[in-house]
NUTOR-613807 format. One record per residue (C-alpha): residue in one letter; x, y, z. Coordinates in steps of 0.001 Angstrom, whole numbers, padded with zeros to 6 digits, always signed. Example, Ala and Ser with C-alpha at 12.3 -4.5 7.8 and 13.67 -1.06 7.14 Angstrom:
residues 2
A+012300-004500+007800
S+013670-001060+007140
This chain:
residues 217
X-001599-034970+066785
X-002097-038419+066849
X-006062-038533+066311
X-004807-035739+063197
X-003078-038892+062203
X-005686-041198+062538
X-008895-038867+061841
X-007772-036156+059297
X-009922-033211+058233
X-011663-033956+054820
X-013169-031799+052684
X-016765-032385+052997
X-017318-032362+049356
X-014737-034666+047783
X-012759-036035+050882
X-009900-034807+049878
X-007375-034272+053609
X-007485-030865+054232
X-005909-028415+056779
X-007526-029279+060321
X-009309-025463+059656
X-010704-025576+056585
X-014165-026784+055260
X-013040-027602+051964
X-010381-027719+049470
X-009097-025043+047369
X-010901-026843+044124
X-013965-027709+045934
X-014168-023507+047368
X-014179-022190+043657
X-017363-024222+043071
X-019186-022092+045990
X-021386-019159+044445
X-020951-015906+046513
X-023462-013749+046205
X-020959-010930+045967
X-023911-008733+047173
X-022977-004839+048349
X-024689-004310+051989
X-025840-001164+051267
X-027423-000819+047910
X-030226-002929+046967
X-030059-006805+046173
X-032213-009385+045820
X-032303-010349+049870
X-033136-006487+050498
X-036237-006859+047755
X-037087-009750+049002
X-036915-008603+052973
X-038635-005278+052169
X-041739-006613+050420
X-042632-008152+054140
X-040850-005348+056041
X-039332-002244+056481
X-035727-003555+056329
X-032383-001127+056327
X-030030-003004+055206
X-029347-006706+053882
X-026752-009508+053062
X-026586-012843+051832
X-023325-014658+051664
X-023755-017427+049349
X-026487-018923+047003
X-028368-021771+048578
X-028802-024319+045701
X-030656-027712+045790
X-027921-029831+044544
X-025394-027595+045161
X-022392-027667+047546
X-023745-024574+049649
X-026520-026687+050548
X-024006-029183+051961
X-022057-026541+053973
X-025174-025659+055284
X-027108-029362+056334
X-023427-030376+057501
X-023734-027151+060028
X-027193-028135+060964
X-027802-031722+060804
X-024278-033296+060941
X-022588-032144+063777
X-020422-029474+062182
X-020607-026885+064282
X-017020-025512+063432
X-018611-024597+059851
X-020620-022025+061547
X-017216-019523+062074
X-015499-020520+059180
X-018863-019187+057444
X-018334-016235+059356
X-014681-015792+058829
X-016345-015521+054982
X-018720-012922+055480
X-016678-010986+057386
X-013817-010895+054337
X-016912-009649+052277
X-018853-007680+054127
X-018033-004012+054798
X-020057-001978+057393
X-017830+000917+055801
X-018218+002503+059927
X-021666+002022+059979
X-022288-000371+062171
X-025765-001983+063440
X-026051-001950+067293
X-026253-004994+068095
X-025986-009112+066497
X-029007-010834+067350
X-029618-014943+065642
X-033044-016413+064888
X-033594-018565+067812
X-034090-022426+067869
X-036622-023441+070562
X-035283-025436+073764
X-036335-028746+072773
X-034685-028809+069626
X-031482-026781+070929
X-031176-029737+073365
X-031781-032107+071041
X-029179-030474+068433
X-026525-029793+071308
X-026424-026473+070062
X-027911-023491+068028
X-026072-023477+064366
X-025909-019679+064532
X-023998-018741+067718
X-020480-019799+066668
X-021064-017877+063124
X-022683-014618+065408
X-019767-014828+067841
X-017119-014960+065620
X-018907-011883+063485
X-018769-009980+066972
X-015322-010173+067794
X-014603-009664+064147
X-016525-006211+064132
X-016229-005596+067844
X-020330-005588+067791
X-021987-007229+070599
X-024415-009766+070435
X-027479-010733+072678
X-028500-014257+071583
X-031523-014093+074565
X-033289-010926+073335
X-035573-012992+071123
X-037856-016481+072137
X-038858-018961+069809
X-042580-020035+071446
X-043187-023463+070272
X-041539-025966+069009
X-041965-026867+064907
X-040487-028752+062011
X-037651-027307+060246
X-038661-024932+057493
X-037288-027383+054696
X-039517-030075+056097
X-042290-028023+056196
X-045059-027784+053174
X-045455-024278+051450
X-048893-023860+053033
X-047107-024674+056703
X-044272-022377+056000
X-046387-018710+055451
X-047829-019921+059241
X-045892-018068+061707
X-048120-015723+064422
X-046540-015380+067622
X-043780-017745+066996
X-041352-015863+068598
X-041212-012791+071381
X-038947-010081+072698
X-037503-011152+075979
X-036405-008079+077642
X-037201-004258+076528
X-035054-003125+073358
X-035392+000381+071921
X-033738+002929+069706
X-031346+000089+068402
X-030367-000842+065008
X-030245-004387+064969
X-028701-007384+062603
X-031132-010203+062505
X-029167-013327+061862
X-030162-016931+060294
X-028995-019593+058349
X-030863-019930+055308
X-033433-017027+053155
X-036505-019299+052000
X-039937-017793+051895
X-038685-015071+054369
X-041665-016051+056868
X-038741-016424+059697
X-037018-013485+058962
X-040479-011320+058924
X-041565-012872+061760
X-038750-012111+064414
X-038400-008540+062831
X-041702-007533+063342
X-041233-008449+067419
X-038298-006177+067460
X-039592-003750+065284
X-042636-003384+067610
X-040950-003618+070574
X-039790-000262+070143
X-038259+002731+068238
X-035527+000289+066097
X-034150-000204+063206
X-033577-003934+061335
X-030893-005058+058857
X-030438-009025+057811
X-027724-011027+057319
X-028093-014493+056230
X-025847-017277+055660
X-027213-018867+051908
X-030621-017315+050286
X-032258-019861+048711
X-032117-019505+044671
């Protein structure tokens, strides 16, 4: 109570004092552009994902502008420490979002490598997973797939840098006959995304859907 006294939540936008939950304030929220996408039917993310793969099903939950506030939900998550951001992102989707009973198998997040997980202190996507998981009451397995070597951050990377992405990442354990929902933060050139589904994809006889936190617009 007392450090609520001394520290209070701000909104991250205009510092306004907040409720010790929220992210931002009610004025700051309305300026966030939802995508408002429908799981099922197709979207932009779905084009996007099936001109590199064979992709079910796809969401995006906001648009991930350059000098927007998104992108400032998103680099506080990642870069500043934020990691509560990652389930109130979650607690989002999942007021958005409708499986409508048909739900994927299994939750599985793009993987940071070990290096940079310690270095971070943790992985920006488990806390958002998780808190989809109990939501839904779908598991999640956030060890099925391995990030291989360790790289710059896809925003810091240069376009050429970016579409470079063999064997970055590997199954870890057999998976087959599973529909799975392959999880990251942010939809830019889809090279991630591609990547990691193709190892599942090839691991066996499953199915991929995507769900992503921003897709960049």
């Amino acid at each position: 109570m007392i450090l609520d006294i001394l520290f209070p939540n701000r909104c991250i936008h205009c510092n306004r004092i907040i409720d010790p939950e929220l992210l931002v304030c009610d004025l700051c929220f309305s300026q966030i552009h939802f995508t408002h996408y429908n799981y099922f039917e197709n979207n932009p993310i779905k084009e996007k994902c099936s001109l590199f793969f064979p992709v079910e099903n796809a969401f995006a939950l906001i648009q991930f502008e350059k000098e927007g506030l998104s992108r400032q939900i998103i680099h506080d998550l990642k870069y500043r420490s934020r990691e509560k951001a990652g389930k109130i992102l979650a607690d989002w989707t999942a007021e958005r979002l409708d499986f409508k009973d048909n739900f994927p198998d299994l939750l599985v997040s793009v993987p940071l490598h070990p290096k940079k997980l310690k270095k971070r202190g943790y992985n920006q996507l488990h806390l958002f997973t998780e808190t989809l998981s109990s939501f839904y009451t779908i598991p999640f397995d956030h060890t099925l797939i391995k990030r291989n070597y360790y790289s710059k951050a896809q925003a810091l990377k240069d376009k050429k840098h970016r579409l470079e992405a063999s064997n970055t990442f590997s199954v870890t354990k057999p998976v087959t006959g599973k529909h799975i929902l392959l999880i990251d933060d942010v939809f830019t050139t889809g090279n991630t995304v591609s990547s990691v589904a193709w190892e599942i994809l090839n691991a066996g006889d499953n199915k991929v859907s995507v769900l992503v936190m921003a897709e960049d617009v």
